[in-house]
C-alpha positions as CSV (number, residue, x, y, z in Angstrom):
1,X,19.3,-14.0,2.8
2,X,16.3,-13.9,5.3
3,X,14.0,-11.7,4.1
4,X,11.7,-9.7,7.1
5,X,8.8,-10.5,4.8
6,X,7.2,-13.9,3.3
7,X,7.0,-12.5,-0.2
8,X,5.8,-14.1,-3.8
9,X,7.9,-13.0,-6.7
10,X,7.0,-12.2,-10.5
11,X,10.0,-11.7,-12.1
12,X,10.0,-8.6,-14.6
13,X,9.4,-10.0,-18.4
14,X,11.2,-7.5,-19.8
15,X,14.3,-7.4,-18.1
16,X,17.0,-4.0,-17.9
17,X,19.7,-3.4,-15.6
18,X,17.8,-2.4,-12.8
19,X,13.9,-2.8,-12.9
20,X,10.8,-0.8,-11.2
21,X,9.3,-2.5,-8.6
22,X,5.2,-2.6,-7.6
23,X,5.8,-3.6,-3.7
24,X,1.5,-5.5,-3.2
25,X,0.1,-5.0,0.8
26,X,-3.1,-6.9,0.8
27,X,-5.9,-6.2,3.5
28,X,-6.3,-7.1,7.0
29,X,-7.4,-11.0,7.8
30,X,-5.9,-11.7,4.2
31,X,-2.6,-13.2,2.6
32,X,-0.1,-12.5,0.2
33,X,-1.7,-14.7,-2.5
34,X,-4.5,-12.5,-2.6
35,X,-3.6,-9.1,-4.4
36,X,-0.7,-11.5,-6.7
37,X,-3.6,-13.1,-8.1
38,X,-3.8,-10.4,-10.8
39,X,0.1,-10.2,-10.8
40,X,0.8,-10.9,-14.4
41,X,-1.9,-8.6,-15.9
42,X,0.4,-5.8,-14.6
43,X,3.0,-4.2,-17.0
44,X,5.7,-6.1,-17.8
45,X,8.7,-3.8,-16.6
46,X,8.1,-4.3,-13.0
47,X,9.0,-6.9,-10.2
48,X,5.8,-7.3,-8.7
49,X,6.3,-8.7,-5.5
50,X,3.5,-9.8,-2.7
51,X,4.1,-9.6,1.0
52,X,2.4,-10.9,4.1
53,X,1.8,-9.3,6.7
54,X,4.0,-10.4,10.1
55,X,0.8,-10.5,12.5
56,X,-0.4,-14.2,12.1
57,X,-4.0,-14.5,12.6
58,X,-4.4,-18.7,12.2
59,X,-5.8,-20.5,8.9
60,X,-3.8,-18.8,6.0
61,X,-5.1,-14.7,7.5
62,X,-2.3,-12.3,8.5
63,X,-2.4,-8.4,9.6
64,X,-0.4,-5.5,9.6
65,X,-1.9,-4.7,13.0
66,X,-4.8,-6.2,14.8
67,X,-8.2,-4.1,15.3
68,X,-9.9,-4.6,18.8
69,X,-13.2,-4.0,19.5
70,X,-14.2,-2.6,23.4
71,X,-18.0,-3.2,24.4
72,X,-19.8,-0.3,22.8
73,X,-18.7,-2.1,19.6
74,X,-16.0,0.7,18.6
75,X,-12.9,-0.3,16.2
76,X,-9.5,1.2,17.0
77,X,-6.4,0.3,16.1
78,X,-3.5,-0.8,17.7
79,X,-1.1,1.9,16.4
80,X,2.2,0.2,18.1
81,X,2.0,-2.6,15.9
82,X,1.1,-0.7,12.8
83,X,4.1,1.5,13.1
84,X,6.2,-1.4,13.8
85,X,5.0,-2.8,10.4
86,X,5.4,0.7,9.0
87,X,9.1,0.1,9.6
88,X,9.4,-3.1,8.8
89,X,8.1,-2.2,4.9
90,X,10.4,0.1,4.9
91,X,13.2,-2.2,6.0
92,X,12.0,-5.0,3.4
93,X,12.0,-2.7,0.6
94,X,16.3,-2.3,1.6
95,X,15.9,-5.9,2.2
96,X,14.6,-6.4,-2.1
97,X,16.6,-3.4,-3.6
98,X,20.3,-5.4,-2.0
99,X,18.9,-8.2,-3.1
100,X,17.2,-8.0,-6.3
101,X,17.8,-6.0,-9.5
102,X,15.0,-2.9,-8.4
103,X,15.6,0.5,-9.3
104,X,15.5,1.7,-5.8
105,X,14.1,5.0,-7.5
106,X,11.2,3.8,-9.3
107,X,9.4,2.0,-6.3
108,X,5.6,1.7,-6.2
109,X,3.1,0.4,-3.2
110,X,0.3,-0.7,-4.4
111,X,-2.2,-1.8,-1.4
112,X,-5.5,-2.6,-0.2
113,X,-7.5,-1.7,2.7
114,X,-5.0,-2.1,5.6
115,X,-2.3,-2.3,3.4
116,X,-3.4,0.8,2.0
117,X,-3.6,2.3,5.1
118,X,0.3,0.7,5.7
119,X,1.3,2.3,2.3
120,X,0.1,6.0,2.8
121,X,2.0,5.8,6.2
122,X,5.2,4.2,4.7
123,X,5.0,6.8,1.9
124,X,4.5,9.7,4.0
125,X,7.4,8.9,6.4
126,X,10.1,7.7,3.9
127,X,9.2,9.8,0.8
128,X,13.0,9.1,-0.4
129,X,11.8,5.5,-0.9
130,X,8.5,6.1,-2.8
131,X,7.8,7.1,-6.1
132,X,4.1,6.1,-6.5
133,X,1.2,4.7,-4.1
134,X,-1.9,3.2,-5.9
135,X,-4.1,3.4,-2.1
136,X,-7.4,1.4,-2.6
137,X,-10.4,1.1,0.1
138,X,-8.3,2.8,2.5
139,X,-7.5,5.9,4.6
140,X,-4.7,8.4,5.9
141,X,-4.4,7.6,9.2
142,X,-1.3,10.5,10.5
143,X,-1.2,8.5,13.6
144,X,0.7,5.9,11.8
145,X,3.5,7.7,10.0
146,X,6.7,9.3,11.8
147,X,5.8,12.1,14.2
148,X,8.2,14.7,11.6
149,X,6.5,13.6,8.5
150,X,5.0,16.8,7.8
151,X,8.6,18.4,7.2
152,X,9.3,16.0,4.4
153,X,9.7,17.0,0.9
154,X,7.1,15.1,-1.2
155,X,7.5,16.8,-4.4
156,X,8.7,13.7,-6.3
157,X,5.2,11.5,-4.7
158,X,2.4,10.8,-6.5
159,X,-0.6,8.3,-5.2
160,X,-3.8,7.8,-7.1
161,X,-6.2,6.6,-4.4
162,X,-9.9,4.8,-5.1
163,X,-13.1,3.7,-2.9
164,X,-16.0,2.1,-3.4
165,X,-19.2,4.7,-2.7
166,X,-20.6,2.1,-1.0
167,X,-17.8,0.1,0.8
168,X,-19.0,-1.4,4.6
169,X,-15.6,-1.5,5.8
170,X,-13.9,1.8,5.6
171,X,-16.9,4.7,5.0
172,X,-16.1,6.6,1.7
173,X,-15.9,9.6,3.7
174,X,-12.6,8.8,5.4
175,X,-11.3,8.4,2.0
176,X,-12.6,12.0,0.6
177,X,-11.1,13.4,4.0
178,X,-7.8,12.0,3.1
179,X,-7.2,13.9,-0.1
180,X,-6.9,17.8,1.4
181,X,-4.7,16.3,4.0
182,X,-2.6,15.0,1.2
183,X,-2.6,18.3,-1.1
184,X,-2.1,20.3,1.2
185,X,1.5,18.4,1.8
186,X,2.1,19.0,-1.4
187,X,1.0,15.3,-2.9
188,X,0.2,14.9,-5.9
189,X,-3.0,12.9,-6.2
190,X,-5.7,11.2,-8.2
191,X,-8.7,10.3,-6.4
192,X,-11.7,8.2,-8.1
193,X,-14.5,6.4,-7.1
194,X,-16.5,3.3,-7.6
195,X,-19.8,2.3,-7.2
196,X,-19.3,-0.9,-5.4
197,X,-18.6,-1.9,-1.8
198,X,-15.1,-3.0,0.1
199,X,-13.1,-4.5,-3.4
200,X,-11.5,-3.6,-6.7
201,X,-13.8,-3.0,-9.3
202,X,-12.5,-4.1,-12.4
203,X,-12.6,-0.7,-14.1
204,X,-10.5,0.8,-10.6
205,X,-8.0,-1.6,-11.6
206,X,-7.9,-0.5,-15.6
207,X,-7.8,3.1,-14.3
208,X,-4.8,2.4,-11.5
209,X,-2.7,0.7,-14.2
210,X,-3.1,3.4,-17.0
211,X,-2.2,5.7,-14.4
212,X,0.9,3.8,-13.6
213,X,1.8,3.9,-17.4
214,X,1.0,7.4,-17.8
C-alpha cells in the first residue's frame, strides 16, 4: 500500500494480537530520523513508528506547515497547511491500523515542537483516535483543530505535556497557557518543566515514559 506518510518502523518486541502504537512527529525543519533515534529505549509493547512531515524544505528538513516572517520580524503560521497536515495524521493513523497489527484503541502521539503542536490539534479534533499525547516544547494552538472540537467528548484523553523554562523557540508561557485551556475541556493532563532550552532533557524523557507505563 502507499502510505500518505514516509514513516520508520520498530516493530513491537513483544508481540500480541494487536499492539499499542507510539505514532513520533518530530519538529519543524527536522526529519523523521530525528525523534526514532531513541526508538528502542521505549517500552517494548508498542509499534513505534516515525513520520515525516509532507512539506519538503530541501537537504533532509521537512514541516508540518511552513512559518513566514513579514518585515517587523513577526512569526505566524500558515494555518491552511497545518490543518491539511492535521488531517492527513489522522488519515495515516487509518492508513497503519488497516495495515499493521495496532490496537486502534491504545494510540499514542508523541511529538516535538511542531509536531507537538500537530498532536494537541489531531488529538483535540479526533479524540475517538487518541488515547495518549506526550506534547513536548510546544503549544495549543485552537486555530488548528476542527472548528466543533470543543463539543467533543474527551473523557478517555490524557496528554502529559513538558517545556524547557528557558526554551528560545516557543516561550514557556504559551505552554503554561495551554493547560487551563485543556482542563477546562475536560483533559486530563500532566504538565512538568525543565530547566533547559528548546529539547528533551533526559529526565523529561524518564518522566514521559513512566507516565506512559503508569
Amino acid at each position: 500500500m502507499n502510505f500518505s506518510l514516509h514513516h520508520l518502523v520498530r516493530e513491537p518486541k513483544v508481540k500480541r494480537d494487536k499492539n499499542p502504537l507510539l505514532l513520533l512527529l518530530h519538529g519543524y525543519g527536522s526529519n523523521e530520523a530525528d525523534l526514532f533515534s531513541f526508538a528502542n529505549e521505549l517500552p517494548d509493547e508498542y509499534y513505534v513508528i516515525s513520520a515525516q512531515a509532507p512539506y519538503d524544505m530541501m537537504y533532509g528538513s521537512y514541516a508540518w506547515y511552513a512559518i513566514n516572517f513579514d518585515a517587523d520580524e513577526n512569526k505566524f503560521s500558515d494555518i491552511g497547511q497545518a490543518r491539511a497536515s492535521r488531517d492527513i495524521i489522522a488519515g495515516f493513523i487509518d492508513e497503519l491500523i488497516a495495515n499493521y497489527a495496532i490496537d486502534a484503541n491504545n494510540i499514542t502521539l508523541i511529538g516535538f515542537s511542531q509536531g507537538s503542536i500537530l498532536s494537541y490539534a489531531v488529538a483535540l479534533s479526533y479524540p475517538e483516535k487518541i488515547k495518549r499525547v506526550v506534547a513536548m516544547s510546544g503549544y495549543l494552538n485552537t486555530d488548528i483543530a476542527v472548528d466543533d472540537f470543543a463539543e467533543n467528548d474527551f473523557s478517555n484523553l490524557t496528554i502529559f505535556a513538558s517545556h524547557g523554562t528557558v526554551d528560545q523557540v516557543i516561550p514557556v508561557e504559551w505552554a503554561r497557557n495551554s493547560i487551563p485551556v485543556l482542563e477546562k475541556l475536560g483533559v486530563s493532563v500532566v504538565y512538568k518543566e525543565y530547566p533547559v532550552g528548546h529539547g528533551v532533557a533526559p529526565q523529561n524523557f524518564f518522566d514521559f515514559k513512566n507516565w506512559l507505563q503508569s
